[in-house]
One Martini backbone bead per residue (centre of mass of N, CA, C, O) as a GRO file, in nm:
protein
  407
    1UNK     BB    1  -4.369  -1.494  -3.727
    2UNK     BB    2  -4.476  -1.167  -3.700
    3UNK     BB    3  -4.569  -0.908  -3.914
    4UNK     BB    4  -4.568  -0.533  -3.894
    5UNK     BB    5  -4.725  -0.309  -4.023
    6UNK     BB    6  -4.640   0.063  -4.051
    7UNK     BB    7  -4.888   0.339  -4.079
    8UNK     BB    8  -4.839   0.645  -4.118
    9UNK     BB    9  -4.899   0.955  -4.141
   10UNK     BB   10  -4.921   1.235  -4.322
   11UNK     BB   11  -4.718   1.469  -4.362
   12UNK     BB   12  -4.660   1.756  -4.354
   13UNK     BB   13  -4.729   1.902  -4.677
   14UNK     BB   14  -4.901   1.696  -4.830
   15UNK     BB   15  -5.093   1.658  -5.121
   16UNK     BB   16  -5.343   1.676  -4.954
   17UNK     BB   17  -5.317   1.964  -4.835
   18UNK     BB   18  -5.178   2.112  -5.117
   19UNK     BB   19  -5.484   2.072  -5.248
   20UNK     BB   20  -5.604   2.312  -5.016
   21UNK     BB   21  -5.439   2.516  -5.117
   22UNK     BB   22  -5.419   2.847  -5.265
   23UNK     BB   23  -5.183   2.749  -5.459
   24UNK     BB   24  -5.362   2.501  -5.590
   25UNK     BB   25  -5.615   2.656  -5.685
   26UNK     BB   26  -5.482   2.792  -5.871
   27UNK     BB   27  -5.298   2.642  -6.051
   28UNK     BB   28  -5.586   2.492  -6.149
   29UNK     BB   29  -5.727   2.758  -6.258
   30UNK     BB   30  -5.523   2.744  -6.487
   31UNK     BB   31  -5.500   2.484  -6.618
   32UNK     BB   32  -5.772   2.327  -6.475
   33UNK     BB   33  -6.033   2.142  -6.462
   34UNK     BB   34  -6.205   1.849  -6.403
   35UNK     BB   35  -6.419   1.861  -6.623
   36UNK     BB   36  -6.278   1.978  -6.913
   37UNK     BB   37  -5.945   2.048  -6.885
   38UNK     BB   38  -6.053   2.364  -6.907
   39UNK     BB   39  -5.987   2.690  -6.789
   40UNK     BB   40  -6.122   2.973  -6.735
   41UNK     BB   41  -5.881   3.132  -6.719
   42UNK     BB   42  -5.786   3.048  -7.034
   43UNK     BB   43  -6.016   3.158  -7.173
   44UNK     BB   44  -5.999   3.447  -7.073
   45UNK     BB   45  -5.704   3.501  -7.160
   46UNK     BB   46  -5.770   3.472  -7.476
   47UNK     BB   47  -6.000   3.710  -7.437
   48UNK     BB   48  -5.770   3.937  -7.386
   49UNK     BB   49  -5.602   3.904  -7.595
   50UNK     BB   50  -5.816   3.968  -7.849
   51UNK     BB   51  -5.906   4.254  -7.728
   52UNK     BB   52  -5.598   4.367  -7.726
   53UNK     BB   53  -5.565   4.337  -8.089
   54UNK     BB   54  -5.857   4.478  -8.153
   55UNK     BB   55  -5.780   4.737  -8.009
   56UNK     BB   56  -5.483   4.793  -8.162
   57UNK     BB   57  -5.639   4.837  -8.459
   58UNK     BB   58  -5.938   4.903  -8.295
   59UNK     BB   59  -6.074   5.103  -8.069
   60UNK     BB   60  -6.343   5.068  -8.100
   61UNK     BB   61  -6.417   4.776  -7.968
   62UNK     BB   62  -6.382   4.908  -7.686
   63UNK     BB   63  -6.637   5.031  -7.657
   64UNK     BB   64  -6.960   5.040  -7.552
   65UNK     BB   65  -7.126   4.986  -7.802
   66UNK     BB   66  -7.001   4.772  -7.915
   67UNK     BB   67  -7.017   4.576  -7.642
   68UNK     BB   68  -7.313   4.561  -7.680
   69UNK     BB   69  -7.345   4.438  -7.966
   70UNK     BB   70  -7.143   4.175  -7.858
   71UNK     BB   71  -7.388   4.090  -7.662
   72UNK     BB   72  -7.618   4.063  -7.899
   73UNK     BB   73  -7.476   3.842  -8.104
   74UNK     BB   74  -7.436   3.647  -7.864
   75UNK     BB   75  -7.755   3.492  -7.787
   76UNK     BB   76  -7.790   3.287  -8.003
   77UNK     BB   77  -7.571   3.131  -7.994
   78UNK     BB   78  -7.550   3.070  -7.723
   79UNK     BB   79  -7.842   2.946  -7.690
   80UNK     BB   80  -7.793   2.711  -7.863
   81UNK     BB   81  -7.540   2.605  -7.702
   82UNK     BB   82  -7.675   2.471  -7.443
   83UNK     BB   83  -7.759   2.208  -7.637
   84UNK     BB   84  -7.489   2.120  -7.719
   85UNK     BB   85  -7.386   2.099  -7.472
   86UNK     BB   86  -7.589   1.833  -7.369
   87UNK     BB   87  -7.500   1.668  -7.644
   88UNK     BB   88  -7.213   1.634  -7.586
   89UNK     BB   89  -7.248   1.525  -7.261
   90UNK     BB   90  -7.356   1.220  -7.413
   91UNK     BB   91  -7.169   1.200  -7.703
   92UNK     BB   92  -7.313   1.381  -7.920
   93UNK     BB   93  -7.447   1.486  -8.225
   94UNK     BB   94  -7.581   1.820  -8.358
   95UNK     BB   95  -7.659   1.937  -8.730
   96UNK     BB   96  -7.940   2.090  -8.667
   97UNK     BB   97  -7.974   2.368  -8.516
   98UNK     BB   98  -7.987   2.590  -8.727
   99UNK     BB   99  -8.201   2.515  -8.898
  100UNK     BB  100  -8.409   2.484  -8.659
  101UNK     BB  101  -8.363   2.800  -8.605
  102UNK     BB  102  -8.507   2.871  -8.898
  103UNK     BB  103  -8.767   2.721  -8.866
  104UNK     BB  104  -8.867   2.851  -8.545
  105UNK     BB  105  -8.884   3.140  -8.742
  106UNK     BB  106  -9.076   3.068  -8.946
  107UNK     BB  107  -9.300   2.994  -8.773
  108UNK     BB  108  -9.375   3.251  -8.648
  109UNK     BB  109  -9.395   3.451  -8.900
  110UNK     BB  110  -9.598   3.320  -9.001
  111UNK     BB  111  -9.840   3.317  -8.721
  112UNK     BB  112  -9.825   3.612  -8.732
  113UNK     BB  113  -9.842   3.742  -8.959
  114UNK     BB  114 -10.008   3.592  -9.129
  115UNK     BB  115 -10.199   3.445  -8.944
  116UNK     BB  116 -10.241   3.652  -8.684
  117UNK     BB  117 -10.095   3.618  -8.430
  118UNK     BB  118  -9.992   3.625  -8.147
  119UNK     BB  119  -9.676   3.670  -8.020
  120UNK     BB  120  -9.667   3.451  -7.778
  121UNK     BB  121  -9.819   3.219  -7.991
  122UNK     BB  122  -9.565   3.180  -8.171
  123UNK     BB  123  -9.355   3.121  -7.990
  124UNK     BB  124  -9.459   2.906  -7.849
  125UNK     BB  125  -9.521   2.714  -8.121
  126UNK     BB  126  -9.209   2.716  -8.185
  127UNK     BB  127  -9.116   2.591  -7.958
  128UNK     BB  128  -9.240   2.333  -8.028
  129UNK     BB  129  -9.137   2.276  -8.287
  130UNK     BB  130  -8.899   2.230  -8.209
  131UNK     BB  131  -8.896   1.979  -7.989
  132UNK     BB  132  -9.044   1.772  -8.190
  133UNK     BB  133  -8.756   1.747  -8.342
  134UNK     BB  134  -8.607   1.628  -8.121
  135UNK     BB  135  -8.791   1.394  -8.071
  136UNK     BB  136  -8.739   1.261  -8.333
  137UNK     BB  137  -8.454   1.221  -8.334
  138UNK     BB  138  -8.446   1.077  -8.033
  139UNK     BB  139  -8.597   0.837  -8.121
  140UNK     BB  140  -8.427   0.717  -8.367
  141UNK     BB  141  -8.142   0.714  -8.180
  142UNK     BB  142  -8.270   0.487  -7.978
  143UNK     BB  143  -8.447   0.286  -8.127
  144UNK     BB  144  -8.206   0.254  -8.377
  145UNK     BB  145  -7.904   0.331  -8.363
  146UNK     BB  146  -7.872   0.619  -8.520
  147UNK     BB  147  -7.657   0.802  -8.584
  148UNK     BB  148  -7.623   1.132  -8.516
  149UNK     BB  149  -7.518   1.252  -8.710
  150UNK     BB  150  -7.695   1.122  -8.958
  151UNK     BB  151  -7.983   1.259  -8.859
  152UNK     BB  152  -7.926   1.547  -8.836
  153UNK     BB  153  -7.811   1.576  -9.137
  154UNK     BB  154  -8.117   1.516  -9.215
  155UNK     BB  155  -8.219   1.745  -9.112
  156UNK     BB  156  -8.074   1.982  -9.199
  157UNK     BB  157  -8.204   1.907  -9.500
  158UNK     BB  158  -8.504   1.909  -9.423
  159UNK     BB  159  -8.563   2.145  -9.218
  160UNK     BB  160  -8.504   2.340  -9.476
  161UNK     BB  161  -8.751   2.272  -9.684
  162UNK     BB  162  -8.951   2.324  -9.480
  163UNK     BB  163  -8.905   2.642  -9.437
  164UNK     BB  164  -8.907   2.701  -9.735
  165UNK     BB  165  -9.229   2.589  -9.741
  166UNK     BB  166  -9.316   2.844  -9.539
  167UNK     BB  167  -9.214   3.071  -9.686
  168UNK     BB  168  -9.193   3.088 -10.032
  169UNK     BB  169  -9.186   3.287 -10.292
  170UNK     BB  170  -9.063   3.502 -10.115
  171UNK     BB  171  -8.859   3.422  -9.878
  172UNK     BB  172  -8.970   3.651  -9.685
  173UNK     BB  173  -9.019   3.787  -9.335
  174UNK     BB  174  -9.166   4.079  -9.168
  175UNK     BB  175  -9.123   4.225  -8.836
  176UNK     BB  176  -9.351   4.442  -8.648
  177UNK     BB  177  -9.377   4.304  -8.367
  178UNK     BB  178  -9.303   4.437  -8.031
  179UNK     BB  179  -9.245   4.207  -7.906
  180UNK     BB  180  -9.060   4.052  -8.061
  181UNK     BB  181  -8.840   4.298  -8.109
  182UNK     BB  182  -8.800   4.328  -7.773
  183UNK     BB  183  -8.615   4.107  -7.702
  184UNK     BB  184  -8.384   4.276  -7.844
  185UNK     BB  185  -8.457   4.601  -7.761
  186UNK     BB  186  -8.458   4.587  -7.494
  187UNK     BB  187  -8.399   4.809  -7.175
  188UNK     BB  188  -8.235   4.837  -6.840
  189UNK     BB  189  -8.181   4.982  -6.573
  190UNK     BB  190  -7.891   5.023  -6.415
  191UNK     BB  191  -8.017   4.908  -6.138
  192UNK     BB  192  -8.078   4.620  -6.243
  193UNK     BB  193  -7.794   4.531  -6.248
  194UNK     BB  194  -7.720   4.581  -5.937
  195UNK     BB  195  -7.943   4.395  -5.804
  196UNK     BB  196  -7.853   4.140  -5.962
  197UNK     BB  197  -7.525   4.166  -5.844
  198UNK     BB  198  -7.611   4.132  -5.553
  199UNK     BB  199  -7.757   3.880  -5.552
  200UNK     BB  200  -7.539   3.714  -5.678
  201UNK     BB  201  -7.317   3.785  -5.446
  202UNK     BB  202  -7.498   3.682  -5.174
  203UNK     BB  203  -7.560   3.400  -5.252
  204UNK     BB  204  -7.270   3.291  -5.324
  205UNK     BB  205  -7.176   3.326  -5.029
  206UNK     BB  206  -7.361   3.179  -4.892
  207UNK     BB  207  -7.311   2.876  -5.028
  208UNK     BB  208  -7.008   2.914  -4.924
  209UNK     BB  209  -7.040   2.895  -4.618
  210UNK     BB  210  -7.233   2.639  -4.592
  211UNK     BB  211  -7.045   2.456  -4.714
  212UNK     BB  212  -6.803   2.503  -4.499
  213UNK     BB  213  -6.970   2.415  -4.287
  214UNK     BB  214  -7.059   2.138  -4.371
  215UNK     BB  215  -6.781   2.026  -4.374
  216UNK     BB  216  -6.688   2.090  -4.113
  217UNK     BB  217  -6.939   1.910  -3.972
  218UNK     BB  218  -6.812   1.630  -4.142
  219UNK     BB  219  -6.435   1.703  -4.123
  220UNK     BB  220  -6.376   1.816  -4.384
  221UNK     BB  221  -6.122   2.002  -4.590
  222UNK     BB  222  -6.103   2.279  -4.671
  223UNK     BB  223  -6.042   2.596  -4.844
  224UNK     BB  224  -5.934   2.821  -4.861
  225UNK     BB  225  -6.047   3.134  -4.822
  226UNK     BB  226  -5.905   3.310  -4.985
  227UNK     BB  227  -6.046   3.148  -5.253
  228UNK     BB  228  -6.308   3.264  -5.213
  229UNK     BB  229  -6.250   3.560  -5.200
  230UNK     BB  230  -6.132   3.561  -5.504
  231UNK     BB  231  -6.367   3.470  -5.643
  232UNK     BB  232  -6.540   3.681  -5.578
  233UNK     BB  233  -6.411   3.884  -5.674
  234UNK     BB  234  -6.392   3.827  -5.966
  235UNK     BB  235  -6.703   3.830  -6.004
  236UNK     BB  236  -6.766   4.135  -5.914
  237UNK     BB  237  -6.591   4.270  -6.133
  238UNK     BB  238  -6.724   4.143  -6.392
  239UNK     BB  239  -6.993   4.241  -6.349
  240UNK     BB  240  -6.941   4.563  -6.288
  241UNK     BB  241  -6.849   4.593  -6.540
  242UNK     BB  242  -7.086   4.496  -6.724
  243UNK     BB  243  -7.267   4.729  -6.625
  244UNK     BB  244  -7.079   4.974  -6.694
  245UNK     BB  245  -7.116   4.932  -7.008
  246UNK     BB  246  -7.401   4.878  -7.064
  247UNK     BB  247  -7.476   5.131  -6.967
  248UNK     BB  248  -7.272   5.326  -7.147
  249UNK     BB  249  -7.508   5.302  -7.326
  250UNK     BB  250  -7.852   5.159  -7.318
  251UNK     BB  251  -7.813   4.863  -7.111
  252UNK     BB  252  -7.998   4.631  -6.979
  253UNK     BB  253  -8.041   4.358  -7.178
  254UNK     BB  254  -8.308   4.123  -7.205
  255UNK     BB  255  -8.143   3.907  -7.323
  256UNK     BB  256  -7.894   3.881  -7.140
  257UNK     BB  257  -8.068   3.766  -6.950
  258UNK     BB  258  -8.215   3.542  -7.038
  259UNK     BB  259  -7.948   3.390  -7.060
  260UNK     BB  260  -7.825   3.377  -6.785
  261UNK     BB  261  -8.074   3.229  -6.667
  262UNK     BB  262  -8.019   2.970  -6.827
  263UNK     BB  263  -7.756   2.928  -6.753
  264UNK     BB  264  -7.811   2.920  -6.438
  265UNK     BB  265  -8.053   2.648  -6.475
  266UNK     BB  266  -7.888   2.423  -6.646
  267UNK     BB  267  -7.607   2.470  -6.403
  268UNK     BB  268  -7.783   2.338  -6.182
  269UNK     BB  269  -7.892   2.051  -6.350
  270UNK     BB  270  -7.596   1.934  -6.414
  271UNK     BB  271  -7.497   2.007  -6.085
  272UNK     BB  272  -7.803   1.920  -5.917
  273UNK     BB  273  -7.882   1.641  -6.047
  274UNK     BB  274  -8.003   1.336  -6.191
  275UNK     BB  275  -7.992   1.441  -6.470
  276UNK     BB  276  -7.688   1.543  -6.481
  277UNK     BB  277  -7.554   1.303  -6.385
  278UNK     BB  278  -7.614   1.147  -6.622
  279UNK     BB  279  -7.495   1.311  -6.849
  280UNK     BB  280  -7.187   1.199  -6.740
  281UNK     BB  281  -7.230   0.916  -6.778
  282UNK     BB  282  -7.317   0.830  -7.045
  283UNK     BB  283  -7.064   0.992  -7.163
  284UNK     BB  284  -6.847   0.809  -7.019
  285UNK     BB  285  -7.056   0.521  -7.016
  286UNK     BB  286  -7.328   0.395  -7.148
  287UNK     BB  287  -7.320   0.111  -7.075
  288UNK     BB  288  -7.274   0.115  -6.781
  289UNK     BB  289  -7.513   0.370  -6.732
  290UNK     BB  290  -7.707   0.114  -6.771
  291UNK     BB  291  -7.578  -0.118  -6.548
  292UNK     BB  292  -7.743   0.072  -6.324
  293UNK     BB  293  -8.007   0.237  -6.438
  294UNK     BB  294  -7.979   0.426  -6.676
  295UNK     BB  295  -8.220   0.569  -6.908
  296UNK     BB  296  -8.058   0.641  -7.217
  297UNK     BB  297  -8.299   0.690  -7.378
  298UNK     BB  298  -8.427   0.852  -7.282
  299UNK     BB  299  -8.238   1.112  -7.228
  300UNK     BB  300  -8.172   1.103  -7.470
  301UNK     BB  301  -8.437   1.247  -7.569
  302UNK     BB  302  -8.413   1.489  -7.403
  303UNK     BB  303  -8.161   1.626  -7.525
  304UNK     BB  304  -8.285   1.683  -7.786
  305UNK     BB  305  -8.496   1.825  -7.753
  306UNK     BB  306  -8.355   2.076  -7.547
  307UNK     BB  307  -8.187   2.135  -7.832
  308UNK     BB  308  -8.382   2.220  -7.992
  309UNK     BB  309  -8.530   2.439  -7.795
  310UNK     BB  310  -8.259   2.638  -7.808
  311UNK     BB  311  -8.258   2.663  -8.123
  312UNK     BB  312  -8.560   2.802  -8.118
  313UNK     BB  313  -8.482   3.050  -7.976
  314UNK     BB  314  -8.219   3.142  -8.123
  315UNK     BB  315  -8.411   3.183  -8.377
  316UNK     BB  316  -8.602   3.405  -8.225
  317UNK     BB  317  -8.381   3.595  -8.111
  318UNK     BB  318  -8.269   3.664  -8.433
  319UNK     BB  319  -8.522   3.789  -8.567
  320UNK     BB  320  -8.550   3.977  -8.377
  321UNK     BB  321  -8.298   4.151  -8.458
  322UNK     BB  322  -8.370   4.166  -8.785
  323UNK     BB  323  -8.689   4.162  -8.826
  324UNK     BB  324  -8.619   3.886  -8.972
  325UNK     BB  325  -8.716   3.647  -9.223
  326UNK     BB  326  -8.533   3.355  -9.456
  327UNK     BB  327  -8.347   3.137  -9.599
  328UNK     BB  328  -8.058   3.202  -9.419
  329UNK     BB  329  -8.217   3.112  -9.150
  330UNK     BB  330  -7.967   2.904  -9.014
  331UNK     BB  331  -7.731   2.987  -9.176
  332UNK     BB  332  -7.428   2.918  -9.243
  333UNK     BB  333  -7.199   3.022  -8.923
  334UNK     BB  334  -7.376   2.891  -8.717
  335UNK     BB  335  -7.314   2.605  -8.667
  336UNK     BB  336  -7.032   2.623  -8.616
  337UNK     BB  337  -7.056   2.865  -8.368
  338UNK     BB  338  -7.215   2.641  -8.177
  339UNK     BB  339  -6.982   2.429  -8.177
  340UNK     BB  340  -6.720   2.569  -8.132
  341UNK     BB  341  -6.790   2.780  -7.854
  342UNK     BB  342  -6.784   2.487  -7.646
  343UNK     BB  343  -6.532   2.363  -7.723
  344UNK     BB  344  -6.371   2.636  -7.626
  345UNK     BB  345  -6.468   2.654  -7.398
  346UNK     BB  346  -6.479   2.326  -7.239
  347UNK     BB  347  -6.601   2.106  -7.449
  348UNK     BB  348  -6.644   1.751  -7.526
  349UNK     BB  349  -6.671   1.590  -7.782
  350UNK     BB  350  -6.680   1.258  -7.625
  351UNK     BB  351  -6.778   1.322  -7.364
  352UNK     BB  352  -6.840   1.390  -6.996
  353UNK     BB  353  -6.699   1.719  -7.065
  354UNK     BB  354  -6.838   2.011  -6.888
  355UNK     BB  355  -7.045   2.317  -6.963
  356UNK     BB  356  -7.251   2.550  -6.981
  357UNK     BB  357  -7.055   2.813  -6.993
  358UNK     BB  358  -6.901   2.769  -7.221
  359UNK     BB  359  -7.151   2.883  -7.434
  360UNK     BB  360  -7.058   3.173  -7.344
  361UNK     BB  361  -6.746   3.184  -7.375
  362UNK     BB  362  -6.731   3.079  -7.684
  363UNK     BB  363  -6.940   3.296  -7.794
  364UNK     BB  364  -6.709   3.526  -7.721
  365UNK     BB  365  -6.494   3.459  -7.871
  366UNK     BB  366  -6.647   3.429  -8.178
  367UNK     BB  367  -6.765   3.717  -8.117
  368UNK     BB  368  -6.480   3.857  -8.123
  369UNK     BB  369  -6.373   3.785  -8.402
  370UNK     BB  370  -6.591   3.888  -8.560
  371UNK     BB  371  -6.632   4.185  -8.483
  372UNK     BB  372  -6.339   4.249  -8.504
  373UNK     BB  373  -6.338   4.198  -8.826
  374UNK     BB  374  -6.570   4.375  -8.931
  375UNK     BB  375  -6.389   4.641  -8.811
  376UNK     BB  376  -6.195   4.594  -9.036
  377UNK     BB  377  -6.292   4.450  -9.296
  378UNK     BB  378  -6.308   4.144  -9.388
  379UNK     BB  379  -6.330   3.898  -9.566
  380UNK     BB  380  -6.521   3.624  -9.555
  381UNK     BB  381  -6.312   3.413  -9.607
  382UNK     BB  382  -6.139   3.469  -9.386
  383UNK     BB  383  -6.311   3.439  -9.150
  384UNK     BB  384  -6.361   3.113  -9.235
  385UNK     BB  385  -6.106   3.018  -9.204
  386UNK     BB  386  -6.050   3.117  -8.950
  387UNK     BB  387  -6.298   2.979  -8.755
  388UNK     BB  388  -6.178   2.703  -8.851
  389UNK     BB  389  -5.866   2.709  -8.725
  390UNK     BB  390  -5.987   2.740  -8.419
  391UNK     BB  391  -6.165   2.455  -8.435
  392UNK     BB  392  -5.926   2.281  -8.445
  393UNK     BB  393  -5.777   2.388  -8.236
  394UNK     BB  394  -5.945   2.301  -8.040
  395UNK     BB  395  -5.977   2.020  -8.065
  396UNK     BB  396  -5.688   1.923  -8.030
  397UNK     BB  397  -5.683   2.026  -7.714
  398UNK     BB  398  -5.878   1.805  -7.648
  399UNK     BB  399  -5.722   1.549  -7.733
  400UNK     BB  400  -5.463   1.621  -7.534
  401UNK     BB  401  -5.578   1.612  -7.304
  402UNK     BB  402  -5.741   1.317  -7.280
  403UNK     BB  403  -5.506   1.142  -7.324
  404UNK     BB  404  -5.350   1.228  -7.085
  405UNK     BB  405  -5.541   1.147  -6.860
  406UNK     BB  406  -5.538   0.829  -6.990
  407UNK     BB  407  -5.199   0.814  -6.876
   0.00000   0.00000   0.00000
């Protein structure tokens, strides 16, 4: 005799269901993303959280002039994380990025100044000198299996030797190259800012209907309607708040953009293309994606390239603002700072786990405590211990987030 099991539907309001509606998409953002464990919504409220405490110490801290100065300080470092983010997404550490970010300013200053080169060639060829560096890494790392600590740790002493040597006995050189000074001191009026800002919200738009038409026409379940008209009005308002305080300064700044079109174009990469989805397989199980056809090795390879390559920008970004080029150029609490603000943003450092965005979202943070305390005057010892502090708080919860999710 047979017995039949019936499979009844899910009734009305269950799980599957309350995964699509409006209150568990918010939910959802406010806990955290599928992909960092760390919710943007988190973020955000941390940095509304800094800039209310450092506004209550000091008021001129939102002042237009200061948020202008404090969206130029962190463009350099925002862009070198960019390819931190990379490198943490296939599961590696680069500790030489400040150093090569030194190097490639190095490069410029000399090719410009001294050797009188044009400075569009002096940009392309320190361009080309982080890759160089890069491609060394990442050969040396994928080829001999040698840890990326340890490669790049040697890197950060060795191409720091190289930058002393080419900068020579003066140890500093002044850029006077209206071109160089140009990349961060350029502004642009207030209405390219607004069709910039139109642009972003019709695209995403259209995106948004069209992905809702394709799910629909395939059969899948749509998100709430209303999550997707708040996610729009929340990106619409923030966009236009950011174009009117930087309006009622100097202008829409040169660098704030090239910064935004870059993390625009990587985050396009990372999450729409084969070679992005490498990246999170990779970080997730070299040895698995490799069983699959995965060319680990490659791979490598090409995120060390474009992580020094976004060092060498992020260091002609700096040598721009500074006009000037010295021993120090990549020292200091860069390297700290550009692997720090992945982390804070919601980048895993274990791999497999992470965000373009975070490099901005993390720079934002702490160049706002930077920012925050220099308007106090804090000494420096103060401010690197803070720093310290912060980064070790995100590392703690990025490893208790992952450990979660592991249960």
């Amino acid at each position: 005799m047979s017995s039949q099991v019936l499979i009844s539907p899910p009734p009305t309001g269950s799980p599957q269901d309350r995964e699509h509606s409006l209150a568990a998409r918010l939910r959802g953002l406010v806990r955290a993303d599928d992909a960092t464990r760390v919710g943007v919504l988190q973020v955000v409220i941390g940095l509304a959280v800094i800039w209310a405490v450092f506004y209550i110490l000091n008021p001129a801290f939102l002042s237009p002039t200061n948020l202008t100065n404090l969206a130029l300080q962190i463009v350099a470092v925002a862009t070198m994380s960019i390819g931190v983010v990379l490198v943490l997404l296939i599961g590696e550490i680069d500790l030489s990025v400040g150093t090569v970010s030194g190097l490639a300013a190095s490069v410029m200053a000399v090719l410009n100044v001294s050797q009188g080169l044009p400075a569009e060639w002096a940009i392309f060829l320190a361009l080309g000198c982080g890759a160089v560096v890069g491609l060394i890494h990442g050969l040396i790392i994928s080829t001999f299996g040698v840890p990326s600590f340890v490669v790049t740790l040697g890197g950060l002493i060795g191409w720091q030797g190289l930058q002393l040597l080419l900068l020579g006995d003066t140890g500093a050189i002044n850029l006077t190259d209206p071109a160089i000074g140009g990349l961060t001191s350029s502004f642009f009026a207030p209405w390219v800012g607004w069709v910039l800002t139109a642009f972003l919200i019709a695209a995403m738009s259209v995106r948004t209907f069209r992905v809702r038409a394709k799910r629909r026409k395939m059969g899948l379940n749509n998100t709430a309607v209303a999550a997707d008209v708040i996610r729009l009005a929340v990106i619409t308002i923030v966009l236009a708040t950011a174009v009117l305080v930087l309006s009622s300064s100097r202008g829409i700044p040169l660098s704030v953009l090239l910064l935004l079109g870059l993390v625009l174009l990587m985050d396009f990469i990372c999450r729409r293309t084969l070679f992005g989805r490498r990246l999170f397989t990779v970080g997730g199980d070299a040895q698995a994606a490799s069983r699959v056809g995965v060319h680990v090795k490659t791979t490598t390879v090409l995120v060390f390239v474009l992580a020094s390559t976004f060092a060498a920008l992020g260091g002609i970004l700096s040598a721009s603002r500074l006009l000037a080029v010295n021993e120090t150029s990549g020292a200091g609490e860069i390297l700290l700072n550009a692997i720090a603000g992945v982390v804070i943003g919601g980048t895993s450092l274990f791999g497999g786990r992470g965000s373009v965005w975070s490099a901005v979202l993390g720079a934002l943070v702490i160049g706002s405590i930077s920012n925050g305390m220099d308007l106090l005057a804090l000494p420096s010892p103060v401010k690197y211990m803070i720093t310290g502090a912060v980064l070790i708080a995100a590392v703690i919860f990025d490893a208790v987030m992952r450990r979660k999710q592991g249960r």
